[in-house]
Structure formats: C-alpha cells, structure tokens
N, C-alpha and C positions, 0 to 999 in steps of 0.2 A: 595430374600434376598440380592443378590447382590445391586439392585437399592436402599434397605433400608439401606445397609451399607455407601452407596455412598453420601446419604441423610445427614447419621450423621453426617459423615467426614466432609462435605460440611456447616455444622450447626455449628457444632464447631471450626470450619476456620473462621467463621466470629467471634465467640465470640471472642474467642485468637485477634485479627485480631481488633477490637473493642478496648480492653482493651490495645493497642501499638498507640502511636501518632501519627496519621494521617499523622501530615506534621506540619515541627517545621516551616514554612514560613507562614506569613500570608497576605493577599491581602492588600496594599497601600486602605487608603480612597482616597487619589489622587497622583499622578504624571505624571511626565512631561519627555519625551523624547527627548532631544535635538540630531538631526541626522547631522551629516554632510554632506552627499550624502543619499537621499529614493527614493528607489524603491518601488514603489507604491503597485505593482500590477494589477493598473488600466490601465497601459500604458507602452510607451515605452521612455518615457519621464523621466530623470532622475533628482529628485529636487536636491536643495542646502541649505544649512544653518535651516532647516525645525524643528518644533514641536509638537509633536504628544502628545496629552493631553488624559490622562488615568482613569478611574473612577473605583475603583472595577475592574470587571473585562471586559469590554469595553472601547473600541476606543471613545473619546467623542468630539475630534477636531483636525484637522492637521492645522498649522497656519506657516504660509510665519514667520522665522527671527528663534532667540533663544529667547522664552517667557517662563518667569516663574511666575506663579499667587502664590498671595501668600501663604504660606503654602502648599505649594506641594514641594514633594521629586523631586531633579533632578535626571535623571539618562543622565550620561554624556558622550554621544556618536560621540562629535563634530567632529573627525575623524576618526570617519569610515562611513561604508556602511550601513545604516537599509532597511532590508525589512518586507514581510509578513510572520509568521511564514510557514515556506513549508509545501510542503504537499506529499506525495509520496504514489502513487494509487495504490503499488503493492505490498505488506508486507506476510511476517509469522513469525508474533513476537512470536510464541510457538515453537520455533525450530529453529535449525542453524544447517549447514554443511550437507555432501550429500552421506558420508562414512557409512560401515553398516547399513545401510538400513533393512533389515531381522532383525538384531537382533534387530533394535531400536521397528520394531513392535513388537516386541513377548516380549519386557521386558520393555519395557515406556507404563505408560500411562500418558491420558489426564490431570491428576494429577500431573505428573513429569512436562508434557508441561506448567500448567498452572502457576508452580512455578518458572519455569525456564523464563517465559516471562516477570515476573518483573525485571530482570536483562537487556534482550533485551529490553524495552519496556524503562528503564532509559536512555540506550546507544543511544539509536534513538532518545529521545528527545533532549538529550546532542547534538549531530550533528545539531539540528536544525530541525527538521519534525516535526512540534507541531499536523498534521493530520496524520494519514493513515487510509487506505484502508488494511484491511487486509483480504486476499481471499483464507481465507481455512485453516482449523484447525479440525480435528476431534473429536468429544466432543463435543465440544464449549468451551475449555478455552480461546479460546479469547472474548467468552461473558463475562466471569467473569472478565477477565483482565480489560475489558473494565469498565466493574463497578466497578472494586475497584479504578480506576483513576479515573472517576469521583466521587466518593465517598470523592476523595483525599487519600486514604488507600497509594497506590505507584504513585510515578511520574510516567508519561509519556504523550504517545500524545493523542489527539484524536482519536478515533476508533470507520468507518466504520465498520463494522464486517460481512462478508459471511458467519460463521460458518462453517459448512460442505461443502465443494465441492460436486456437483451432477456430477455422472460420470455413464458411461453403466459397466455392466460387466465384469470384466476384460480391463475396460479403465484405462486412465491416473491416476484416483482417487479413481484406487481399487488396492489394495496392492497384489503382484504380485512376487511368487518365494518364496512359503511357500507350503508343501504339504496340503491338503484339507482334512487330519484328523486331521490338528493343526490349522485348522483355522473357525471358526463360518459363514455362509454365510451370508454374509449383504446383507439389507432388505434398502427402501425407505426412512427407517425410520434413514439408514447411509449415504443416499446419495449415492447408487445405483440404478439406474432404468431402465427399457427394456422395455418400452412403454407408450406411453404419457398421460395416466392414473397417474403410476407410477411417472410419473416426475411432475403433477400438485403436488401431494400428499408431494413429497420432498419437495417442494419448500413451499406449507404451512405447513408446521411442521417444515421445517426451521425458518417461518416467526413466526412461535409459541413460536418458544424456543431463538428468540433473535437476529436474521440476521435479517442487515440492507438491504441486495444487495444480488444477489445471484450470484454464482461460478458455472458456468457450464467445462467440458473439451468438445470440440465441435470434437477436434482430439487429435490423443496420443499423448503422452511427450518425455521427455529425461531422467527423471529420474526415471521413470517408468520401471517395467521390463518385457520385454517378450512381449512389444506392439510396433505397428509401432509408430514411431515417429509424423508421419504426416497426416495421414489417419484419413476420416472423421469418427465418431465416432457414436454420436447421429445421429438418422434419422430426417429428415428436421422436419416430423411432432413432434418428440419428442420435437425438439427445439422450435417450435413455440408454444407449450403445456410451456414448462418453461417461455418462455417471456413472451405470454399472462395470465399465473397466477403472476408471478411476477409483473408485471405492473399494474395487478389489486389492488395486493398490497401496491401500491404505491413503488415498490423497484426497482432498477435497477440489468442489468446484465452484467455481465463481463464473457467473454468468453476466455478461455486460448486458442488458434488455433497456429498452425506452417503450416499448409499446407494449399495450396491453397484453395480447392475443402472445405475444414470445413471452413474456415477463410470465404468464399463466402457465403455460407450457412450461416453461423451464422449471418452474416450481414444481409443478407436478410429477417430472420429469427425477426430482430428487435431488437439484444444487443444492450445493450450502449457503451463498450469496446472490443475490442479485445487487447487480453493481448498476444507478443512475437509476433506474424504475420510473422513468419518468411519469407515464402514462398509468401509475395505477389508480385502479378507485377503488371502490368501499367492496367491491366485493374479491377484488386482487386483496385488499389489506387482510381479508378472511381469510386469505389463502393464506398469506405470510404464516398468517399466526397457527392456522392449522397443522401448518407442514413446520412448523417451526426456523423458518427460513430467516436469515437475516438480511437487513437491505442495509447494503454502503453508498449511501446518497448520495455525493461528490458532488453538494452543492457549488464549491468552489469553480468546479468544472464550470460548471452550467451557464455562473456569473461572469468567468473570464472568457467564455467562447461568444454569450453574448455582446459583451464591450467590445471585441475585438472584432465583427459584425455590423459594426458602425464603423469602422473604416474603411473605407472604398481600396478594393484591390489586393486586401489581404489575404482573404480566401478563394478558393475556385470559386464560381458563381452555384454551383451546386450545394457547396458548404456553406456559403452563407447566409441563402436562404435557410437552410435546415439551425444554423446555430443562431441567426434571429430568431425561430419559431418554437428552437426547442430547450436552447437554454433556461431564458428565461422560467418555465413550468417546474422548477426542481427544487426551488423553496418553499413553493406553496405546495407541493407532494409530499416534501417531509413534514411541514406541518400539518397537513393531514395523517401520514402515516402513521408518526410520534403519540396522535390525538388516540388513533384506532390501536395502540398498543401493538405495534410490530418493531420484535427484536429488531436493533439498528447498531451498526457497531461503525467507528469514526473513521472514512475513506473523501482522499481530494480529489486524485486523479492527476497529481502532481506530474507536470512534464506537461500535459496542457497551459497550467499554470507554472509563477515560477518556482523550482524548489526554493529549498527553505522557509516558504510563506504558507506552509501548511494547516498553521495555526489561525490561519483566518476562515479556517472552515468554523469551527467553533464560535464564534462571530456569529454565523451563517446560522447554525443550529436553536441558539439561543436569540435572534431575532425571532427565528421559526416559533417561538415557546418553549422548547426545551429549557426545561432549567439548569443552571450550570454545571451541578454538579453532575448530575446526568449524564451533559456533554461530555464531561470529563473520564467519566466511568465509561461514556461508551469508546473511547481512546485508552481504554486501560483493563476492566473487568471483561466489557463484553467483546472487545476486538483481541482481545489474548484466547478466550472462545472458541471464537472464530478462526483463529489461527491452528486453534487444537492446541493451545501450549501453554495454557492455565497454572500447570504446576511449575511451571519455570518463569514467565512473564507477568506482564499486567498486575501487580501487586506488592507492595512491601510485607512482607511477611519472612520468616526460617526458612529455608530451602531455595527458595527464587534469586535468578540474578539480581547483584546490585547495580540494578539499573535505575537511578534514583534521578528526580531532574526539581528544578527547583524555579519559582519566582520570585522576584522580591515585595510583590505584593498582593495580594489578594483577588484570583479569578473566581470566586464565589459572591463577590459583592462588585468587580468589574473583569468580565472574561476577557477582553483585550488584553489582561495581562499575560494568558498565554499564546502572545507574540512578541513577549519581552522574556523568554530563558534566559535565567543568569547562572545556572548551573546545570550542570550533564554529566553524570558517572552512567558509563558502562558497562556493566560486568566487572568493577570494582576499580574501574580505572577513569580517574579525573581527564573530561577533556574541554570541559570549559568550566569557569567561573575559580575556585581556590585550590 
C-alpha cells in the first residue's frame, strides 16, 4: 500500500507540475558572446578579445576579435573573465547541514528531500556549476530532481546521479544511533550489502532505477555514528564485485575513503574517484597515479565539519571527535597530493557545507599551491573527465553545450573571484547576469 501511495503522490506531482510554466526563458536561435579574457578549458592558455558563437543550445564557433553576425543577440562580456560552465564532482543537492541527524531520519523523507533540492539545485547553478556529480541520496530524489531540470520543470545544473550509496552494515551509509525496534533493516535493495553477491545486485538495481555512477563507502566517515572514521569497510572482494558490475554497466565509481588501508584497496579494486582521501601518503599518491585514479578532495568538507566541531552540542559525541580529528588533515593532503602529481578533479561535498558556496573550494586549493588556473581546469577539463562527458562539457569549444559562466574580474591574479559569478548560461539559456 505504502509503494501505491508513493506511486499516486508521484503521478500527481507531475500533473500539478505540468500544468505551472516550465521556464518563462527561452533558448536564443542565435547569439554571440563577446569575452574579454577565456578560459577555455582546453589549456592553460588564456585568450583575449575572443567570440564564442551559440546556436540553440550549443557552442557552434569560438573566433579570434569581437564578431557579430548578423541578427544575433550580443551578450556583452568585454571585461570580464568567460569560462566553461563548472563542474563540481561532489554534491548532495537533497539535503544541507549536518545538525540532528536522528531526527532528520525518523521525520524527513525522500519527498521533503526531493522538494527541498529545487531550492539547492537554483543556488548551485546561480554560483556557476552548470554540472555535478551528485553521490548519494536515498530514494532517489536526485533522480527525479534530475529530470525535472532536464525536463526544464526547475533550474538547475546537470546531474550525474549515484542514487543510493552502497554501504556494509552499519557503515558510513547506514544510519546509525536509532534503537533497532524503530528502525526497518535495509536490504540491497537500499544500498546495504555483506557480500559480493549482494553488492553486484545494488549496483544493478541502482542502475535500474536511474544512477548514472555509482557511490560506494570503502571506509567509515565523519558524520556517521558509532563507526570508525577510517577503517576499511567493504572486503576487497566485495569491492571488486561493485566495480566489475558497475563497469559492465557502462557506469563509473566513486569511492568515499579517509583511510589509508580503504583508500589502497579501493584503488586497486579499479574506482574511478576517491572522494576525501584523507589519510593518503606518498605511497597511496603512487597508487593514484599508477592506476590513474582521480582524487575529489572536498576540502571544503573538511573545513566546515571542523568549525562546526567547536560548538558544543552540534554533533553526536561520536562525530565530533572524529570531525575535530579528521577534518582538519584534508588541505595539507591535497597539497601533498597535487605536489606528487595525482589527477584531481574539483568536488566540495556540498550539503555538508552550504550550497551555493562552492566556490570556496577553490580558495582552499590555491592556498594548498595549486595554481589558479589549475583550480580552474580541475572544475572544468579534468572533472568533465571524470564525468565521462568531455565531448559535451568542461570546455568552450564546436559541439559542447553552451554552458558558459562568467566574472567580472579576474581569478587568475585573485581566485576569490570565483565566488562572485555574474553570469550563468546553460545549454544556451541565460539565467543569470544579461
């Protein structure tokens, strides 16, 4: 009964939903982006005086000067910075903040989350992230989120979608510090699993129900309760049970690890990301590179679980010794890691943090030494990558969405400016700035 009430609710969301305007903006048949400084995407090379010619909603020419063909809309960005709409690998646009935890389970559901992510999901485009990556949502309201933006129902960005996190019993992705007669045991079919049977089976009924990538926990978390922080989790075999299904899938995975011993494992195991890596050293950054693995640092994370840490009460007593101890370690890992040359591509972990303030990862990176533009590229070239979607994202170039976003002043000689977007086109469609 419950699944058929679920059904209705779900059926008449979309009528309602239907019958309210889309989106009062409508795609240009043409125009023209006059940039004063672009960043490509493609390099590290930064142009000047540049045109980027838009169809619908594709990139159709970038051309040396200010060209304007006729009958095409200017959009007039002669001084500022244009680049590629970003991209940011590490999302949970169903949720924000990291306070009561207990009671958000026992009185939210997937339904409050999925309404609450069209609010998240505006804020994040408005900053500039016309992609993400979003890795872990229970239910699936980031499936639906996903389709009612492309639908065009609500703005927002593009969305990768993990769905469910696959986690072991009592790991990082099972809810933790509820007595066990208020709680239902989850089954494979939520993204728990205890053997690698179990975990092929998550992973195609994830890929059934709408995950693009899948979310494994390889070790425990921080905001989890009552698990080690950093302790491997999944057994090697399980893991290899999840990448080899996933991959037959065509899907990637992204591994959340803090500790050594998982973060090694999971690598060897054959993810595509390790997301937070707190705990690696010089011979984990070998691994990166050998396996070709990319790490999504989500320094952001790290800073906001620590601050939060310092106030008496906020967390369980279990989380907050682990997010004093373990936050803080995640800027001086990327600049180590950055130093030992491991692919890195740009993830916050937003939802810990607040959305839309994404861009102060970048901040984060570039205290680390990364150089700007780097930072930049690693939000644009190397996290479209990572996405698998190179030929459609992360780049101004012919063929790729016009996903263009803009500053008005220059993050190559002060990166704080991308936390000031003054302009966002998405897929040829203006939603902020002219």
């Amino acid at each position: 009964m419950t699944r058929v009430r679920a059904t209705i609710i779900a059926a008449v969301g979309a009528v309602i939903c239907w019958g309210i305007p889309a989106n009062t903006q409508t795609q240009p048949a043409e125009a023209v982006v006059h940039a004063g400084r672009l960043i490509d995407g493609l390099s590290t090379t930064v142009r000047e005086r540049v045109t980027v010619l838009v169809k619908g909603d594709r990139i159709v020419g970038v051309q040396d000067g200010f060209q304007t063909p006729a009958g095409a809309r200017v959009i007039d960005l002669r001084t500022a910075t244009v680049m590629p709409g970003l991209i940011d690998s590490h999302t949970h646009l169903t949720g924000e903040g990291t306070g009561n935890a207990i009671v958000r389970a026992v009185t939210q559901t997937p339904l409050d989350d999925a309404v609450r992510s069209t609010f998240y999901a505006r804020k994040t485009l408005d900053a500039g992230f016309t992609t993400v990556r979003n890795v872990g949502a229970d239910g699936g309201p980031d499936v639906a989120l996903k389709r009612a933006i492309d639908a065009g129902i609500v703005p927002g960005p593009r969305i990768w979608t993990a769905r469910t996190t696959i986690s072991i019993t009592g790991g990082h992705g099972d809810q933790g510090g509820l007595r066990p007669d208020l709680w239902v045991a989850p089954t494979w079919m939520d993204g728990i699993v205890d053997s690698a049977d179990e975990a092929r089976k998550a992973v195609r009924y994830q890929h059934k129900y709408g995950a693009d990538l899948i979310k494994i926990t390889a070790t425990g978390g921080v905001l989890s309760i009552n698990d080690s922080g950093d302790a491997q989790q999944f057994t090697d075999e399980e893991m290899a049970a999840i990448v080899e299904s996933a991959h037959l899938l065509g899907m990637k995975v992204a591994a959340h690890a803090h500790g050594k011993r998982g973060i090694e494992a999971a690598i060897r195991a054959g993810v595509d990301s390790i997301e937070h890596g707190t705990y690696s050293d010089d011979a984990t950054f070998r691994l990166f590179k050998e396996r070709g693995t990319y790490l999504v640092p989500t320094i952001l994370a790290g800073k906001t679980v620590a601050e939060l840490a310092t106030i008496p009460g906020h967390f369980h007593p279990s989380v907050q010794e682990k997010a004093a101890r373990i936050g803080p370690l995640i800027q001086d890992m990327f600049k180590r890691a950055y130093a030992a040359g491991v692919k890195v591509a740009f993830g916050t972990d937003s939802g810990v943090s607040t959305h839309g303030e994404n861009a102060r990862e970048f901040v984060y990176m570039v205290e680390a030494g990364m150089p700007p533009i780097e930072a930049i590229l690693s939000a644009t070239r190397a996290a479209a990558d990572l996405v698998g979607a190179a030929d459609r994202i992360g780049s101004i170039q012919a063929g790729r969405f016009a996903d263009i976003v803009a500053t008005a002043g220059n993050p190559l000689t002060d990166i704080s400016e991308m936390r000031r977007i003054t302009f966002v086109m998405k897929g040829g469609v203006v939603f902020k700035g002219q």
